[in-house]
BALUMSE-566130 format. One record per residue: x, y, z of N, C-alpha, C in turn. Coordinates in steps of 0.02 Angstrom, whole numbers, padded with zeros to 5 digits. Example, Ala and Ser with C-alpha at 12.3 -4.5 7.8 and 13.67 -1.06 7.14 Angstrom:
residues 2
- 00660_-00284_00390_00615_-00225_00390_00660_-00165_00390 .
- 00642_-00112_00354_00684_-00053_00357_00645_00002_00394 .
This chain:
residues 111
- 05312_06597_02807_05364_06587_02856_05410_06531_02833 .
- 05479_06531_02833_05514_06509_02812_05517_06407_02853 .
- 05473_06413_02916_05491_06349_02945_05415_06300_02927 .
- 05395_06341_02880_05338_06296_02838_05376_06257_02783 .
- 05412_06291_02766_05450_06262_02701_05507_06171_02728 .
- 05494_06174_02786_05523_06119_02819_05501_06061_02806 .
- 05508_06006_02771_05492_05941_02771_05468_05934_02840 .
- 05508_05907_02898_05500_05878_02948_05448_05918_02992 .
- 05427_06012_02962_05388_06049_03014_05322_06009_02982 .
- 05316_06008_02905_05249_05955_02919_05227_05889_02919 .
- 05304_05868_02938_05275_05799_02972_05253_05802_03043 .
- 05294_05851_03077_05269_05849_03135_05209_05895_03153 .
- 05184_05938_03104_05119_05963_03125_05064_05910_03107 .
- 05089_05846_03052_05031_05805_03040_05018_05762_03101 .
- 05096_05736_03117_05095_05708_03171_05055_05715_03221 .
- 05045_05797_03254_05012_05833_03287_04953_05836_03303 .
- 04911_05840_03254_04852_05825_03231_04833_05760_03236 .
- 04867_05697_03210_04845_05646_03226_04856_05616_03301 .
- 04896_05651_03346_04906_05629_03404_04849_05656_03447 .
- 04798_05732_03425_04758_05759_03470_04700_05705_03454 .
- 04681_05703_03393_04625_05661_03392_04629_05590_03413 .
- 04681_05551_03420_04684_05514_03449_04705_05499_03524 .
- 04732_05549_03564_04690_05556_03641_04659_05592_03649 .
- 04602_05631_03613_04529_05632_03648_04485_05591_03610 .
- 04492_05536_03619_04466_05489_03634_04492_05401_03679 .
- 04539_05454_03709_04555_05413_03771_04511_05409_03834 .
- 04501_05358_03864_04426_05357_03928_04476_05403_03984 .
- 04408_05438_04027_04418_05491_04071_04462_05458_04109 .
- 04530_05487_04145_04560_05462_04199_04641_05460_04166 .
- 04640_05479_04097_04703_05480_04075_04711_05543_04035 .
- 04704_05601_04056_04706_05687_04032_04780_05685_04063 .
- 04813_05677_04129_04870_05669_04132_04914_05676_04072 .
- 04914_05610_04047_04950_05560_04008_04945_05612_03930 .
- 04862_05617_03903_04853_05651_03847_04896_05733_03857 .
- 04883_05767_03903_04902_05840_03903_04984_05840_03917 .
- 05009_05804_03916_05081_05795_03926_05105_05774_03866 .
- 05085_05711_03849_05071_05711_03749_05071_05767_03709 .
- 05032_05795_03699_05002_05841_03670_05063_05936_03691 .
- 05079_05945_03748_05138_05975_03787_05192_05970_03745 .
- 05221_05903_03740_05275_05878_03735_05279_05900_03643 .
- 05229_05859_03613_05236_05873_03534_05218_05954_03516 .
- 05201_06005_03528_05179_06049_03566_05239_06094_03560 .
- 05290_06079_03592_05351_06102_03596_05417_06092_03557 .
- 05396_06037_03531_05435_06003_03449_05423_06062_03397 .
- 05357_06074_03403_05338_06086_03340_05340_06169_03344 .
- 05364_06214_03402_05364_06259_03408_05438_06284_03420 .
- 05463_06244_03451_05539_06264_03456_05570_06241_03382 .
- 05557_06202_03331_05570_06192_03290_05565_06255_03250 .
- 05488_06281_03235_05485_06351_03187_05522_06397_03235 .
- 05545_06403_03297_05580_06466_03330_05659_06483_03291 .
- 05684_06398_03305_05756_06398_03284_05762_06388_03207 .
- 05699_06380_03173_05705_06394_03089_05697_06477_03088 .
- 05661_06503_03137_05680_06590_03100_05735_06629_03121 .
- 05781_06583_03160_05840_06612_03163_05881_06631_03117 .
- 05906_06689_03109_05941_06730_03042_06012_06687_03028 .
- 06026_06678_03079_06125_06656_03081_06106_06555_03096 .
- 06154_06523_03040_06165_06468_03085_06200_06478_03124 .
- 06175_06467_03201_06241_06498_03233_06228_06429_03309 .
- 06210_06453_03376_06234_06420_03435_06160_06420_03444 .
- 06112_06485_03438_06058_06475_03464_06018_06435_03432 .
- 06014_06442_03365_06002_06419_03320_05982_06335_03340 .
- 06034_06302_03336_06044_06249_03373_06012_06231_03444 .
- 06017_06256_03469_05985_06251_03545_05923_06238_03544 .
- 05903_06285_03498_05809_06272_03490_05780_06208_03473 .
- 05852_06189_03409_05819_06121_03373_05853_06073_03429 .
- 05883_06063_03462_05917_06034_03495_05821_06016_03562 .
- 05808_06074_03582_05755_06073_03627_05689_06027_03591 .
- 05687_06067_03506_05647_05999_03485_05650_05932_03495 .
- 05725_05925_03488_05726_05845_03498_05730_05823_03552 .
- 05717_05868_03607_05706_05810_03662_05624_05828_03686 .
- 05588_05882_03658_05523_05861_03662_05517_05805_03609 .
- 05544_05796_03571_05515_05713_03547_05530_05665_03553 .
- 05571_05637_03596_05609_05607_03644_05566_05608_03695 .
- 05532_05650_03726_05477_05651_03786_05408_05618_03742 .
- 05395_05638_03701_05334_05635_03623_05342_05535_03639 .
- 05391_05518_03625_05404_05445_03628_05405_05427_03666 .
- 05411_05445_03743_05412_05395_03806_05331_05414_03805 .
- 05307_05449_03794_05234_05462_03825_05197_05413_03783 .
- 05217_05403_03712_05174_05349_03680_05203_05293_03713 .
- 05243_05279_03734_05269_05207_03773_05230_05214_03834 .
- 05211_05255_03856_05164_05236_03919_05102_05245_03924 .
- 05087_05276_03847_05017_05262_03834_05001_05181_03811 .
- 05043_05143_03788_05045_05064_03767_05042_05049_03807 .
- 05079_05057_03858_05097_05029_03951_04994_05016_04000 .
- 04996_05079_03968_04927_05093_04000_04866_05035_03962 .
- 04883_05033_03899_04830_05003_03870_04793_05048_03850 .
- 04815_05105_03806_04777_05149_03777_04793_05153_03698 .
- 04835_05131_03681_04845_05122_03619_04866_05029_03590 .
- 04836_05003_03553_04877_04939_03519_04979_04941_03496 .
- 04984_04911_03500_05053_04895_03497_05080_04937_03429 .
- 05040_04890_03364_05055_04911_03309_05035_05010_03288 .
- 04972_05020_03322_04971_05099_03321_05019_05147_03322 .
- 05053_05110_03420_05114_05152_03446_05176_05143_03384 .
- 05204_05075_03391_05251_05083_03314_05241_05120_03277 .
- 05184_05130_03241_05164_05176_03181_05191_05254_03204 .
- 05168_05272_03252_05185_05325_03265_05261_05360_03297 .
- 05270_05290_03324_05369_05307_03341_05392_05309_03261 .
- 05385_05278_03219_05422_05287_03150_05398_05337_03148 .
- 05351_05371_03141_05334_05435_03103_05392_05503_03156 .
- 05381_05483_03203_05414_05528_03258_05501_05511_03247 .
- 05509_05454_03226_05600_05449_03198_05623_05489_03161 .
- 05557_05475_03089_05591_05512_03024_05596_05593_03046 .
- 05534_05610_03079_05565_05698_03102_05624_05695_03142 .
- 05638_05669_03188_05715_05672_03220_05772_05662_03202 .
- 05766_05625_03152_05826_05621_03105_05826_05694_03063 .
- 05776_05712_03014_05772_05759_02994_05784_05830_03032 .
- 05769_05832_03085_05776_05886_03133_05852_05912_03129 .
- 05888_05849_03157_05960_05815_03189_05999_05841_03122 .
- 05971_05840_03076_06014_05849_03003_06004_05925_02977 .
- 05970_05962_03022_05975_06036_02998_06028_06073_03022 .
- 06056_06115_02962_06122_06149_02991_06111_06211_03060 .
C-alpha cells in the first residue's frame, strides 16, 4: 500500500505503539484519559493512509490529512493532560510532543 511508503505513516505507527504500551501501564482510574489517547492517535494514523490512497491530489485528498492533523493536535493535548495528571514525567511528555511535531509538519507538507 502506497501510505506505507510514507515517512511520517511510520513515525506515527511507531509512535503508536509506543503510546499503547505506555498507557497500559497507567494505574486503574485513568482508561478515560488512555482510550482517548490511543482514539485520537488512532485516527492520525488512519485518516492519514485513507487520504494517501487517494488517486487525485485533489480537495478530499486534503481533508483526510487535514483530519489527521487535528487528531494529533487532540494526540498532544491528551499527553498534556496526562503530565497534568501525573502520569507521565515532564521530560517523557516532551519526548513524545517532538516525535508528534516531526509527523505534523511532515503530514502538513504532503501535496
Amino acid at each position: 500500500m502506497n501510505h506505507e511508503k510514507l515517512d511520517c505513516f511510520r513515525q506515527l505507527m511507531s509512535l503508536a505503539e509506543d503510546l499503547a504500551k505506555r498507557v497500559a501501564k497507567w494505574p486503574r482510574g485513568n482508561g478515560f484519559l488512555a482510550d482517548q489517547l490511543n482514539r485520537a492517535m488512532t485516527s492520525a494514523v488512519l485518516n492519514l493512509a485513507e487520504g494517501n490512497g487517494k488517486r487525485a491530489y485533489n480537495r478530499e485528498r486534503r481533508r483526510f490529512f487535514q483530519i489527521a492533523l487535528g487528531s494529533l493536535a487532540e494526540t498532544s493535548a491528551a499527553l498534556d493532560l496526562a503530565r497534568a495528571f501525573g502520569l507521565m514525567p515532564a521530560a517523557q511528555q516532551a519526548a513524545l510532543k517532538s516525535r508528534l511535531k516531526l509527523a505534523y509538519v511532515k503530514i502538513g507538507a504532503l501535496p
